[in-house]
MMTF fields as JSON, N, C-alpha, C and O atoms, coordinates in Angstrom:
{
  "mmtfVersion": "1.0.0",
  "mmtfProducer": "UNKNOWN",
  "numBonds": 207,
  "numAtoms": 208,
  "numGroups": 52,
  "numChains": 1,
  "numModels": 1,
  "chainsPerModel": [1],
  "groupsPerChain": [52],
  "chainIdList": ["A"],
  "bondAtomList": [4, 2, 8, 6, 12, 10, 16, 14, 20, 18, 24, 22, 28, 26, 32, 30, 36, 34, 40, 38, 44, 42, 48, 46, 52, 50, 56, 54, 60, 58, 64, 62, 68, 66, 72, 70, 76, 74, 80, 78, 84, 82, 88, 86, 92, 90, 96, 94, 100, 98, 104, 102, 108, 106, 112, 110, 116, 114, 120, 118, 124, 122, 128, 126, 132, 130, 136, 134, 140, 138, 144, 142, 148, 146, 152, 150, 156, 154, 160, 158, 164, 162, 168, 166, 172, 170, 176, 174, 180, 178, 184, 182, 188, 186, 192, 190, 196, 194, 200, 198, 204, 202],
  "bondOrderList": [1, 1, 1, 1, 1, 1, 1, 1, 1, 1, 1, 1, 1, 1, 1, 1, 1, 1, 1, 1, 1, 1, 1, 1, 1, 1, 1, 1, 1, 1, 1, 1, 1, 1, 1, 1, 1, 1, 1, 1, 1, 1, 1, 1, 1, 1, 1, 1, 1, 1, 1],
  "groupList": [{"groupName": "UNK", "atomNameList": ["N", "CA", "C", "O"], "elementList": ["N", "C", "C", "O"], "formalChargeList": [0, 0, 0, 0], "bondAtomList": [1, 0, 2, 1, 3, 2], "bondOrderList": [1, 1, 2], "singleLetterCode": "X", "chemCompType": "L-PEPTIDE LINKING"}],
  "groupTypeList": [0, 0, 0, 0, 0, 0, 0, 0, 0, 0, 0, 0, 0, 0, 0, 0, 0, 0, 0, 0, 0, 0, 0, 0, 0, 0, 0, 0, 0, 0, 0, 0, 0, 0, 0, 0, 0, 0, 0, 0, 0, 0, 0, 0, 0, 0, 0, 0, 0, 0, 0, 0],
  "groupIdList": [1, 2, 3, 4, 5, 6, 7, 8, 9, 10, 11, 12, 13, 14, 15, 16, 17, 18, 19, 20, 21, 22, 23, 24, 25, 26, 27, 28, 29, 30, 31, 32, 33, 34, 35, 36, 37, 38, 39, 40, 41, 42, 43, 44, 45, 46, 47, 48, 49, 50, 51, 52],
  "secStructList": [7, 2, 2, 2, 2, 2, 2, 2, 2, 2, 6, 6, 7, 7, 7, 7, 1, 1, 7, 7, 1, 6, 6, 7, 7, 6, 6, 1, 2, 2, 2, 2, 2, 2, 2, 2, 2, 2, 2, 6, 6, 7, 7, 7, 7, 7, 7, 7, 7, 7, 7, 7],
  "xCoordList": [0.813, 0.0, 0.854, 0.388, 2.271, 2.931, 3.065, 2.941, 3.366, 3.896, 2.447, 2.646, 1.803, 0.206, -0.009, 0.089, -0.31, 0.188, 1.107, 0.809, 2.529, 2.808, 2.671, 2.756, 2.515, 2.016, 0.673, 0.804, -0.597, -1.144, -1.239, -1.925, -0.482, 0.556, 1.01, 0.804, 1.84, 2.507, 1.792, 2.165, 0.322, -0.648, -1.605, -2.72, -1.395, -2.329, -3.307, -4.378, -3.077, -4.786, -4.066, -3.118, -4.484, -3.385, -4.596, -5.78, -4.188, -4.939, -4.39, -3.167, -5.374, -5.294, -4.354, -4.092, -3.395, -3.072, -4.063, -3.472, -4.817, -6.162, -7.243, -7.963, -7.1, -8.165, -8.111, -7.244, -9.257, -9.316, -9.31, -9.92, -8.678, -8.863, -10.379, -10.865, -11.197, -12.446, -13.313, -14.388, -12.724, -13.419, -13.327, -13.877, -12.231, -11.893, -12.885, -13.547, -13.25, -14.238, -13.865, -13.229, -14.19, -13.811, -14.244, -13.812, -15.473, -16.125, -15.264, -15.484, -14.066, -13.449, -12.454, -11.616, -12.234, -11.393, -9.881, -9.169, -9.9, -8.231, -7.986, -7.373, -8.578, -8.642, -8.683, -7.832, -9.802, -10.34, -9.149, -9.204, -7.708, -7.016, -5.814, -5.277, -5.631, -4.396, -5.027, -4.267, -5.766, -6.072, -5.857, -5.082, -6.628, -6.163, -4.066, -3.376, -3.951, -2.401, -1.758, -0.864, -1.949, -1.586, -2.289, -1.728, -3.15, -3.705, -3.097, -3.123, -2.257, -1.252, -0.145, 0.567, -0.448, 0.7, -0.458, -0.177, -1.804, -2.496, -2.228, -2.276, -1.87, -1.897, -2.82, -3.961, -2.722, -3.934, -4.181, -3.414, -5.612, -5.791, -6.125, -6.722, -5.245, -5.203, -6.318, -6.791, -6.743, -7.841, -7.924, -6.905, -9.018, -9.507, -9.343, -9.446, -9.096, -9.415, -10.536, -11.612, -10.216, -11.559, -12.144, -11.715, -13.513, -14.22, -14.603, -14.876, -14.56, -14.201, -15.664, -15.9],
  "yCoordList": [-1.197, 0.0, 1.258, 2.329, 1.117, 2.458, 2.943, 4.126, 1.841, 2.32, 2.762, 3.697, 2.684, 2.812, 4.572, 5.566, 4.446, 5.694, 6.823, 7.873, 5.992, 7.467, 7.617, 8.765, 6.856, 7.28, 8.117, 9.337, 7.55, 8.776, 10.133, 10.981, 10.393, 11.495, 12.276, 13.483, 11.359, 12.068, 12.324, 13.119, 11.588, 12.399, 12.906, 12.573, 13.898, 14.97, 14.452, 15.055, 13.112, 12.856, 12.295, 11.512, 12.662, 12.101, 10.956, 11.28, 9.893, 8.931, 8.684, 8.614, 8.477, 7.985, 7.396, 6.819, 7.041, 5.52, 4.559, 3.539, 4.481, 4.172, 3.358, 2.399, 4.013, 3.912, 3.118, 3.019, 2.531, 1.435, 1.86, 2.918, 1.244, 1.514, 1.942, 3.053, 0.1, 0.746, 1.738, 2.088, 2.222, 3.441, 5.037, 5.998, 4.92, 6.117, 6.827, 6.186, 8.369, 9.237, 9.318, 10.333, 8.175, 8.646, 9.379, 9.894, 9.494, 11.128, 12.083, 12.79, 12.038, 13.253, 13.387, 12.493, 14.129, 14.316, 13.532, 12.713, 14.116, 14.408, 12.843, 12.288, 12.188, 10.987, 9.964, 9.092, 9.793, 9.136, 9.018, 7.888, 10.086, 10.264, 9.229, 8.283, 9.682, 8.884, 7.596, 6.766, 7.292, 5.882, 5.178, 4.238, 5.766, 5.262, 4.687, 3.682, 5.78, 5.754, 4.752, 4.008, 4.681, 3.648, 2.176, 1.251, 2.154, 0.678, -0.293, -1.145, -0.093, -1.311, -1.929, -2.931, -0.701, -0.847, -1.114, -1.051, -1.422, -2.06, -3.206, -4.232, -3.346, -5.197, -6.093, -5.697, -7.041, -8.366, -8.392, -7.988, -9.028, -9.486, -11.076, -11.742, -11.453, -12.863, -13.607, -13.102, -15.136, -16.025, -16.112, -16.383, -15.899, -16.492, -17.882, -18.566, -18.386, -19.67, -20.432, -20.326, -21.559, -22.648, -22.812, -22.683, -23.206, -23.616, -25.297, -25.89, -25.867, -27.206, -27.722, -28.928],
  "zCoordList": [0.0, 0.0, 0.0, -0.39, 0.495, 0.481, -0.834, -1.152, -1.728, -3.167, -3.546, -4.321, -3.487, -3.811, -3.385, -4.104, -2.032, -1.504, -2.367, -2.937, -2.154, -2.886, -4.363, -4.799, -5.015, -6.45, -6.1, -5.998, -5.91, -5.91, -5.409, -5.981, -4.217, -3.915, -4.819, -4.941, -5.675, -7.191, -8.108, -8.971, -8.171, -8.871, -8.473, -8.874, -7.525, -7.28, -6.405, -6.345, -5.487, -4.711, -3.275, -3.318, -2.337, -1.141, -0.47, -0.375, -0.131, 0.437, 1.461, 1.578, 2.55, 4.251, 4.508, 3.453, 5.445, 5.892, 6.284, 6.639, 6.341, 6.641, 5.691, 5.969, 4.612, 3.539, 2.404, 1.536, 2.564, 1.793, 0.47, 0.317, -0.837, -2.146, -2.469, -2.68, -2.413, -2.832, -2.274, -2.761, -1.105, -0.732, -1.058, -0.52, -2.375, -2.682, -3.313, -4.13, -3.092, -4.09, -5.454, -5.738, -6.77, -7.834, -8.538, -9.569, -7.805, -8.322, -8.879, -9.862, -8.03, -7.93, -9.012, -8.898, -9.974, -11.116, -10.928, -11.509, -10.075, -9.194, -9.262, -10.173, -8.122, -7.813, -8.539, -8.362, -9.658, -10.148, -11.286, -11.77, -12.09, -12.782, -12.203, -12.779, -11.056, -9.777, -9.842, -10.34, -9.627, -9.251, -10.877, -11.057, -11.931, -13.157, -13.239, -13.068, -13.517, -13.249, -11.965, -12.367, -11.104, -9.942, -9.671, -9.084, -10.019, -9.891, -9.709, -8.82, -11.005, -10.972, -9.544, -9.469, -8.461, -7.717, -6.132, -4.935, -6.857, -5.812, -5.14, -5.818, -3.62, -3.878, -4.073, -3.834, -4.385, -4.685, -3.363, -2.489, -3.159, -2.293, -2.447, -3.293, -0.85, -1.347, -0.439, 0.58, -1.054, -0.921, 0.773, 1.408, 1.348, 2.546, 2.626, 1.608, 3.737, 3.923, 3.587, 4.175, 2.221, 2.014, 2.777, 3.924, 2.498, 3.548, 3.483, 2.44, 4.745, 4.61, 4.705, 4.635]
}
């Protein structure tokens, strides 16, 4: 999440330590541009435990 963080930093939208991706306002020009551009440096999220 840091690299995540600061890329969108570098494009113009500052996000929480806190805050969840999908909770970002992409409403917002700003944001919605940064997040385009950074995505890639989202991490996966990985599988919960099967259920037995």
């Amino acid at each position: 999440m840091v690299a995540f963080r600061d890329c969108m930093k570098k494009n113009g939208a500052t996000v929480a330590e806190n805050a969840r991706p999908g909770a970002l306002e992409t409403s917002d020009p700003k944001i919605a541009k940064a997040l385009e551009a950074c995505r890639a440096l989202l991490p996966s999220q990985s599988p919960g435990p099967s259920p037995s």
